[in-house]
TILONU-409279 format. One record per residue: residue in three letters; x, y, z of N, C-alpha, C in turn. Coordinates in steps of 0.001 Angstrom, whole numbers, plus 500000, padded with zeros to 6 digits. Example, Ala and Ser with C-alpha at 12.3 -4.5 7.8 and 13.67 -1.06 7.14 Angstrom:
% residues 2
  resn      nX      nY      nZ     caX     caY     caZ      cX      cY      cZ
   ALA  513190  494310  507800  512300  495500  507800  513200  496700  507800
   SER  512850  497750  507080  513670  498940  507140  512900  500030  507870
//
This chain:
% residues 115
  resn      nX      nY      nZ     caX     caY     caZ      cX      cY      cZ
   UNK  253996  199569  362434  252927  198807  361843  253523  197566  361162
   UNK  252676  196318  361165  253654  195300  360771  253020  195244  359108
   UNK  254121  194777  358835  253905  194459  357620  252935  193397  356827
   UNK  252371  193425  355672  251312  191929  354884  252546  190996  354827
   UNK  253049  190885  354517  253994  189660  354966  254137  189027  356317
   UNK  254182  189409  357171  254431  189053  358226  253041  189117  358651
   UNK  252005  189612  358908  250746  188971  359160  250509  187711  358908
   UNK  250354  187858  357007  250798  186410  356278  251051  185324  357257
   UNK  252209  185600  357301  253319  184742  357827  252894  184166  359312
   UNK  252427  185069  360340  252000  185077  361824  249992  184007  361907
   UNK  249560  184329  360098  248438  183446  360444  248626  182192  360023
   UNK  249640  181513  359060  250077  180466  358770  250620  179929  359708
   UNK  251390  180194  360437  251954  179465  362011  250786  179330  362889
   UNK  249815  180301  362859  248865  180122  364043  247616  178550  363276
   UNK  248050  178777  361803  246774  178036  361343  247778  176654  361836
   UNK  248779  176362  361627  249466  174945  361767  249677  174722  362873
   UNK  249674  175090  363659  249613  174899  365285  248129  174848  365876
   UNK  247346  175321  365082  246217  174664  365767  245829  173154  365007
   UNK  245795  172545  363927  246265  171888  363501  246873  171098  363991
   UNK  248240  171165  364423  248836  170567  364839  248338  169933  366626
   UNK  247387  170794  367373  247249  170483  368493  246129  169799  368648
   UNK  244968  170035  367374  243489  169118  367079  244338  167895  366438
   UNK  244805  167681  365783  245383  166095  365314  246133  165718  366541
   UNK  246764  166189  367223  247289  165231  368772  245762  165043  369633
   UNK  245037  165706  369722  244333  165669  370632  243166  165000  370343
   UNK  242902  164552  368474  242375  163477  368217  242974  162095  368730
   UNK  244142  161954  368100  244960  160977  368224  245476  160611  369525
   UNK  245158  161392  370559  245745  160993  371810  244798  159584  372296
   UNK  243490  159467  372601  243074  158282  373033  243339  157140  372319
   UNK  244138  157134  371245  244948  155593  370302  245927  154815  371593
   UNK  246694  156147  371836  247607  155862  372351  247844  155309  373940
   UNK  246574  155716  374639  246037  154962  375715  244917  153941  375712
   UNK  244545  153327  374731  243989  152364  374325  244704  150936  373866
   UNK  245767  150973  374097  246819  150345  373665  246104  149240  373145
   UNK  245328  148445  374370  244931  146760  374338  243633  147026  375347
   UNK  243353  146551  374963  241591  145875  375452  241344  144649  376580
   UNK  241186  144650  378154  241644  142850  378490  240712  142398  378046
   UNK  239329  142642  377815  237865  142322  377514  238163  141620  375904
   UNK  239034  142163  375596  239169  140963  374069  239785  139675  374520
   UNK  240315  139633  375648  241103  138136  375582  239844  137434  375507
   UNK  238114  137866  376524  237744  136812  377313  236421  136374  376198
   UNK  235867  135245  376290  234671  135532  375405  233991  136250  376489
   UNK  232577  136751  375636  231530  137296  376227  230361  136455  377128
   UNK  229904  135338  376850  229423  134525  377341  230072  133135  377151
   UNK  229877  132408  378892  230461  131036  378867  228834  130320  378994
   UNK  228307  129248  378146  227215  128513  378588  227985  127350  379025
   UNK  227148  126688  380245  227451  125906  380807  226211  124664  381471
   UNK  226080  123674  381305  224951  122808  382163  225515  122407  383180
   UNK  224753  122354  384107  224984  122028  385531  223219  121141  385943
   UNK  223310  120524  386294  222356  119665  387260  221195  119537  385849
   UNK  221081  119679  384702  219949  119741  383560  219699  120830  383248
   UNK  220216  121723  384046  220023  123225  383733  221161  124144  382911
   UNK  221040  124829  382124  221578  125444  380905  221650  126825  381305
   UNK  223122  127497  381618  222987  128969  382605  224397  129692  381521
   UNK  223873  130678  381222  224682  131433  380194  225456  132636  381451
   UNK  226534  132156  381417  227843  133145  382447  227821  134155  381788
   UNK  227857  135542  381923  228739  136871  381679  229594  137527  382244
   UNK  230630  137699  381398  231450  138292  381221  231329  139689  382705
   UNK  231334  139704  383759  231704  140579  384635  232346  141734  385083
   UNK  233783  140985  385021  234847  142095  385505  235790  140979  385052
   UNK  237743  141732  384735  238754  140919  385119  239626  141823  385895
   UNK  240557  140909  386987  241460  141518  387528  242364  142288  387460
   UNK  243179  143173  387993  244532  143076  387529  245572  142097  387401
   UNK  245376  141040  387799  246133  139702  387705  245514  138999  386421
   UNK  244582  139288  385654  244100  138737  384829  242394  137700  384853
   UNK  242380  137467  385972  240983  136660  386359  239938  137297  385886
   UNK  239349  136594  385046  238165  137066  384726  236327  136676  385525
   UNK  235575  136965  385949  234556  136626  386791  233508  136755  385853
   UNK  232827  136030  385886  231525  135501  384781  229963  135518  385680
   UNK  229086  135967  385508  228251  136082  386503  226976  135246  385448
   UNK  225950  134575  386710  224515  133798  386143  223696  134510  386774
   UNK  222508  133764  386237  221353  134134  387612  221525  133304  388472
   UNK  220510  133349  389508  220492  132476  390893  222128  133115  391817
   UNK  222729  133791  390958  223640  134748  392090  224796  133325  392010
   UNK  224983  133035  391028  226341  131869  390555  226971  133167  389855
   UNK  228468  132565  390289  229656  132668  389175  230650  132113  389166
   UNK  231411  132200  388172  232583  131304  388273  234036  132386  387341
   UNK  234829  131844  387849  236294  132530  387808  237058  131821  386663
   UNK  237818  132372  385842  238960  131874  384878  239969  132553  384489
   UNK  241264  132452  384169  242479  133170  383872  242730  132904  382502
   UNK  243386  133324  381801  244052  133556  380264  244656  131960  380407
   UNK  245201  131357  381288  245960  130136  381219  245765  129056  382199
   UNK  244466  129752  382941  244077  128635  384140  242971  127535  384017
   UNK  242118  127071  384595  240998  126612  384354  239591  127144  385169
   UNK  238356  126975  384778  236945  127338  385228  236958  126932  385822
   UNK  236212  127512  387752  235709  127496  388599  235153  127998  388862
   UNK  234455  127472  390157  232921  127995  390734  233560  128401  391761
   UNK  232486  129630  392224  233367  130678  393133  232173  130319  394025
   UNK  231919  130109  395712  231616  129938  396728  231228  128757  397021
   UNK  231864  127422  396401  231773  125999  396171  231974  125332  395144
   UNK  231502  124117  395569  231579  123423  394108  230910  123614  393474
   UNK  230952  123197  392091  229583  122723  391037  230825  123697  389576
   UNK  229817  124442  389022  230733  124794  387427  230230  123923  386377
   UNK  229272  122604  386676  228733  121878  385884  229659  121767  384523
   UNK  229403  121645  383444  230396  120959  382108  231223  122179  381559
   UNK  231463  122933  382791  232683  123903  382747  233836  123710  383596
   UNK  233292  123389  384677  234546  123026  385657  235478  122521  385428
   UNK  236709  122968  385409  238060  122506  385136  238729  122526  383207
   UNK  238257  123282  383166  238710  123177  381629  238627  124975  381411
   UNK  239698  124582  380197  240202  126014  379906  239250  127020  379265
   UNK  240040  128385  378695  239300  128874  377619  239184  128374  376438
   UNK  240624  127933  376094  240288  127156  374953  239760  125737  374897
   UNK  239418  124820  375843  238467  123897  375936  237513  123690  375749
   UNK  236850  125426  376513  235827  125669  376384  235382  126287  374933
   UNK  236802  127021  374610  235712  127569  372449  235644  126201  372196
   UNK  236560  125191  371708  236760  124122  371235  235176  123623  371207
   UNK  234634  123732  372520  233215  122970  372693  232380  123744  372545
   UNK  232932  124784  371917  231455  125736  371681  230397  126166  373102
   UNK  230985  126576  374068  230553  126865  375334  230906  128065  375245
   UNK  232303  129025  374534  232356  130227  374859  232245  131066  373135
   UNK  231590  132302  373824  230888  132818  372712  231246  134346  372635
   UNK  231897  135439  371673  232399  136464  371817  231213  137299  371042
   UNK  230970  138570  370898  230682  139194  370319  231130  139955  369123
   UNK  232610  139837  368412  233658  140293  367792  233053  139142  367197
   UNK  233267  139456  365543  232998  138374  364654  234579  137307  364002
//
């Protein structure tokens, strides 16, 4: 028969090991969360094109980093962390085309949701 000590003893290890396996298993999604790419990009790019005023969203980005911005009328346009705005199946991009992300905060065209 075991002894009150060693019971003791056998529920204190069991209490710290579970413990120990709920605090990793909180803490585990920190650690694959590392970085966010969706923070580099703003959330919306506004842009005029032809008199018309078309607010881009935020889409998808690559694994290369490209981010794709979608309108209505079935427009979008493409940008990288260090490249410039384009229009994806021609020209146009109106008073976005060719200018950066930061061109574009500068002018108050790109707009994040993060305060």
């Amino acid at each position: 028969m075991a002894r009150p000590s060693m019971i003791t003893a056998s529920k204190s290890v069991a209490t710290i090991m579970a413990a120990t396996c709920l605090s990793l298993s909180l803490s585990a999604p920190r650690a694959y969360a590392q970085h966010d790419i969706f923070d580099d990009f703003p959330f919306v790019i506004s842009c005029e094109n032809k008199g018309t005023h078309h607010a881009y969203y935020l889409s998808r980005v690559t694994k290369d980093g490209t981010a794709t911005y979608v309108a209505s009328d079935k427009i979008a346009g493409t940008i990288s962390l260090d490249g410039h705005a384009k229009a994806v199946g021609g020209p146009g991009g109106g008073s976005c085309a060719g200018k950066t992300l930061e061109q574009l905060r500068a002018a108050g065209q790109a707009h994040s949701l993060k305060p």
